[in-house]
Backbone atoms as SQL, in Angstrom:
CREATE TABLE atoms (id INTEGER PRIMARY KEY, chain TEXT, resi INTEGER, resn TEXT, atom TEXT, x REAL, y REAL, z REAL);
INSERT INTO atoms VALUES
  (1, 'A', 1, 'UNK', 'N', 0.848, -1.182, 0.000),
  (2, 'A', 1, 'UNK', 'CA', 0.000, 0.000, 0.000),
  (3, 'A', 1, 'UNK', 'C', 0.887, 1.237, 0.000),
  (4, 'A', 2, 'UNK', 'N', 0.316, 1.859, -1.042),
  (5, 'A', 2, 'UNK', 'CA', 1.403, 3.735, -0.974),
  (6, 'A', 2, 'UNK', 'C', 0.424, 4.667, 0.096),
  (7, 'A', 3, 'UNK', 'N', 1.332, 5.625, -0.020),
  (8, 'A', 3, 'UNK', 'CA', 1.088, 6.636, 0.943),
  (9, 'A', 3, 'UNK', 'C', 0.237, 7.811, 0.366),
  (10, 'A', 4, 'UNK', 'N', -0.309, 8.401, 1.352),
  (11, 'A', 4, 'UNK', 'CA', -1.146, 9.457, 0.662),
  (12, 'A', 4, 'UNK', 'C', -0.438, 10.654, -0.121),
  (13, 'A', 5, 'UNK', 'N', -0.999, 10.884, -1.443),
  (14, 'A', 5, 'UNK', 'CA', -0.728, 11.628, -2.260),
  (15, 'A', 5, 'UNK', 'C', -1.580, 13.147, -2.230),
  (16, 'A', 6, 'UNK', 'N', -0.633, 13.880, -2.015),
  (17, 'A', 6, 'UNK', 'CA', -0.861, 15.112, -1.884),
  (18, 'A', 6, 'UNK', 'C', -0.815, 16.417, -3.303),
  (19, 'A', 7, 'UNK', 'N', -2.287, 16.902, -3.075),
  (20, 'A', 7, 'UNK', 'CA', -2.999, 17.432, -4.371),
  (21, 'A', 7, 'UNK', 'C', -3.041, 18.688, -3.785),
  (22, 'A', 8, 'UNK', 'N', -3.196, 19.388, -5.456),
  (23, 'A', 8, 'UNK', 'CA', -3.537, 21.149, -4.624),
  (24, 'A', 8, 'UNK', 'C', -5.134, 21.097, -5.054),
  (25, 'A', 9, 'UNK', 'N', -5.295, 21.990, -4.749),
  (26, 'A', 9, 'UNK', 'CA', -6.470, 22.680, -4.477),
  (27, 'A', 9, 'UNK', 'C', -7.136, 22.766, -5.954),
  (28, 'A', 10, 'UNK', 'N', -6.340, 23.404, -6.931),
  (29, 'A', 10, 'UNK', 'CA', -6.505, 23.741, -8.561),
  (30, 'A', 10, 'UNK', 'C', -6.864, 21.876, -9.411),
  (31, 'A', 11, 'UNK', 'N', -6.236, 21.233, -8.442),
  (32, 'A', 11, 'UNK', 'CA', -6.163, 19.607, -8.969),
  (33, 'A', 11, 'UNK', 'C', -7.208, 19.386, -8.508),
  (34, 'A', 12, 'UNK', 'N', -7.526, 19.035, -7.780),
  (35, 'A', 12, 'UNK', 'CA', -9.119, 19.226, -6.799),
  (36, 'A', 12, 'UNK', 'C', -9.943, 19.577, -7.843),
  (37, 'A', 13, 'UNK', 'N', -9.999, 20.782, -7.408),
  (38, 'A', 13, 'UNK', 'CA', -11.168, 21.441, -8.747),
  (39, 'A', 13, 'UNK', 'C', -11.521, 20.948, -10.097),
  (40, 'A', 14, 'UNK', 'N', -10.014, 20.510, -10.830),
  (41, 'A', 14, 'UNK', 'CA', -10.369, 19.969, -11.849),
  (42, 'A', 14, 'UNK', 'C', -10.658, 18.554, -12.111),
  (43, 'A', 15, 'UNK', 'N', -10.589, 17.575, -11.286),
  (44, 'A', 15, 'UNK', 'CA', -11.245, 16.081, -10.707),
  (45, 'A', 15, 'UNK', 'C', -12.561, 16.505, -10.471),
  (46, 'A', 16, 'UNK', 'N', -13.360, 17.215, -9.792),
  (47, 'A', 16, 'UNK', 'CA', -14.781, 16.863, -9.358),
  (48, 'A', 16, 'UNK', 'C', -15.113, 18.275, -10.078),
  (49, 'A', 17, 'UNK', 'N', -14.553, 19.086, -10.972),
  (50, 'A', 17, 'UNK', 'CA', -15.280, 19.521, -11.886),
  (51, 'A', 17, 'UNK', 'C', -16.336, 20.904, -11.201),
  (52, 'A', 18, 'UNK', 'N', -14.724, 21.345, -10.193),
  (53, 'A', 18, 'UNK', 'CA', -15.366, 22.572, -9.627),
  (54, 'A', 18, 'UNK', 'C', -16.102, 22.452, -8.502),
  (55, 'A', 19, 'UNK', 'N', -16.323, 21.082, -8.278),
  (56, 'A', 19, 'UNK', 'CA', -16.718, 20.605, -7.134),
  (57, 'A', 19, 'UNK', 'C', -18.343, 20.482, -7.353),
  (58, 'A', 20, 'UNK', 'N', -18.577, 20.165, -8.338),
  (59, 'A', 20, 'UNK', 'CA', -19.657, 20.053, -8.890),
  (60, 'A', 20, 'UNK', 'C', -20.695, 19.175, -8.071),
  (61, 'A', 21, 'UNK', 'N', -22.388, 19.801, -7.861),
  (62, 'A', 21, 'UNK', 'CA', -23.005, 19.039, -6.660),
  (63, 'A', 21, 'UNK', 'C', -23.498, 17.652, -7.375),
  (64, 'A', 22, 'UNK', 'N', -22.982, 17.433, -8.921),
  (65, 'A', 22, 'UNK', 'CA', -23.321, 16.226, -9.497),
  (66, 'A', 22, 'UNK', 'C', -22.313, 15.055, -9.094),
  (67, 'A', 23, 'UNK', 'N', -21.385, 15.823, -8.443),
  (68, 'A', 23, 'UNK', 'CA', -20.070, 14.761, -8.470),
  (69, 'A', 23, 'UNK', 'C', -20.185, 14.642, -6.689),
  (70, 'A', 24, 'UNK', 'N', -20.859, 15.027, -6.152),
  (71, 'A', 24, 'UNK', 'CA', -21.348, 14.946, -4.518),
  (72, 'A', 24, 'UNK', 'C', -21.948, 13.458, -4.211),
  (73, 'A', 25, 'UNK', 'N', -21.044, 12.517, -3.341),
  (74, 'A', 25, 'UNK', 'CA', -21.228, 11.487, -3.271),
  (75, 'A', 25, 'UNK', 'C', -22.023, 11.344, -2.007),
  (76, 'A', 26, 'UNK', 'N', -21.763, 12.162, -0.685),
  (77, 'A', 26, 'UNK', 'CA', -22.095, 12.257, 0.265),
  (78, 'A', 26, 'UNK', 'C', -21.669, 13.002, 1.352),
  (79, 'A', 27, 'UNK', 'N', -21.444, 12.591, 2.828),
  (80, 'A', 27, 'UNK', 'CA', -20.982, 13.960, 3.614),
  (81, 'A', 27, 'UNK', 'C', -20.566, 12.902, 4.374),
  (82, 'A', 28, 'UNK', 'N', -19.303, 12.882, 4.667),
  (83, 'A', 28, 'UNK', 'CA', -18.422, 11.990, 5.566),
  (84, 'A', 28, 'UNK', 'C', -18.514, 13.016, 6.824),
  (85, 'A', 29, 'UNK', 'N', -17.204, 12.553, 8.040),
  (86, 'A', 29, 'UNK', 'CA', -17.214, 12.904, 9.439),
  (87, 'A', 29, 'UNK', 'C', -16.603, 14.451, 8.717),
  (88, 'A', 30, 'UNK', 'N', -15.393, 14.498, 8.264),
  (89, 'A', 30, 'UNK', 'CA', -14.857, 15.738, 8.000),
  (90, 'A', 30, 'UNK', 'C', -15.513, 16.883, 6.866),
  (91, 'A', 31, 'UNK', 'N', -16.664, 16.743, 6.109),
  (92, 'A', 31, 'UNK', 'CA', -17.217, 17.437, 5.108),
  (93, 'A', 31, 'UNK', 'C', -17.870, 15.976, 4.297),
  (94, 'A', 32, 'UNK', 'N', -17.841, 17.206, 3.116),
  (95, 'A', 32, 'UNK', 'CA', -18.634, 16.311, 1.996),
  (96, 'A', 32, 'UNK', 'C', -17.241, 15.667, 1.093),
  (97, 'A', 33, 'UNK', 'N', -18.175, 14.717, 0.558),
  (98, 'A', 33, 'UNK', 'CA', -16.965, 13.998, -0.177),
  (99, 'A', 33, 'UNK', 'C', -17.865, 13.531, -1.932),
  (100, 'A', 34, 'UNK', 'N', -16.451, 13.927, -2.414),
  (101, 'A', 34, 'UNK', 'CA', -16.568, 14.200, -3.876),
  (102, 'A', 34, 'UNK', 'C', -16.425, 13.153, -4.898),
  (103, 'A', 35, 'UNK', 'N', -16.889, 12.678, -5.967),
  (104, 'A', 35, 'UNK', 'CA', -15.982, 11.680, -7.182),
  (105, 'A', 35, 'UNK', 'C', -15.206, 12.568, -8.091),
  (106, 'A', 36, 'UNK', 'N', -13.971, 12.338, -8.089),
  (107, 'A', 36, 'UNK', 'CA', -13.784, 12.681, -9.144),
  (108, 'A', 36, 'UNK', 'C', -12.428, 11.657, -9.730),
  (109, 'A', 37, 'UNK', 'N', -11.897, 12.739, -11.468),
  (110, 'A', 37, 'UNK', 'CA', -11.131, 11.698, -12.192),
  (111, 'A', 37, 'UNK', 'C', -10.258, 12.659, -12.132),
  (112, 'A', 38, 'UNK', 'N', -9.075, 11.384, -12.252),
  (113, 'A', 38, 'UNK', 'CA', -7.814, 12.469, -12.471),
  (114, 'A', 38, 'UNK', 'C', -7.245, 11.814, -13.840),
  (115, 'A', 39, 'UNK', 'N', -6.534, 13.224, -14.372),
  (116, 'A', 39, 'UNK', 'CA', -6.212, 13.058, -15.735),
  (117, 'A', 39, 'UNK', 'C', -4.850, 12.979, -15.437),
  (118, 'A', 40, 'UNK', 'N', -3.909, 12.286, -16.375),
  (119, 'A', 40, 'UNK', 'CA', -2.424, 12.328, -16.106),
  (120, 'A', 40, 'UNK', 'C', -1.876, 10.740, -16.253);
């Protein structure tokens, strides 16, 4: 198992698409939690 990979904020955005409430999976303990894709 790897270690957590650390994203900015701009990467973020462009995975869930602005944070789009279509890509809103649900609301975990710490916030809501998102789908998204990463390109690369």
């Amino acid at each position: 198992m790897q270690g957590a990979t650390c994203m900015t904020l701009e990467e973020l955005r462009s995975a869930t698409n602005n944070f789009s409430s279509s890509n809103l999976v649900g609301h975990g303990m710490f916030g809501e939690v998102y789908n998204g894709l990463l390109h690369g």
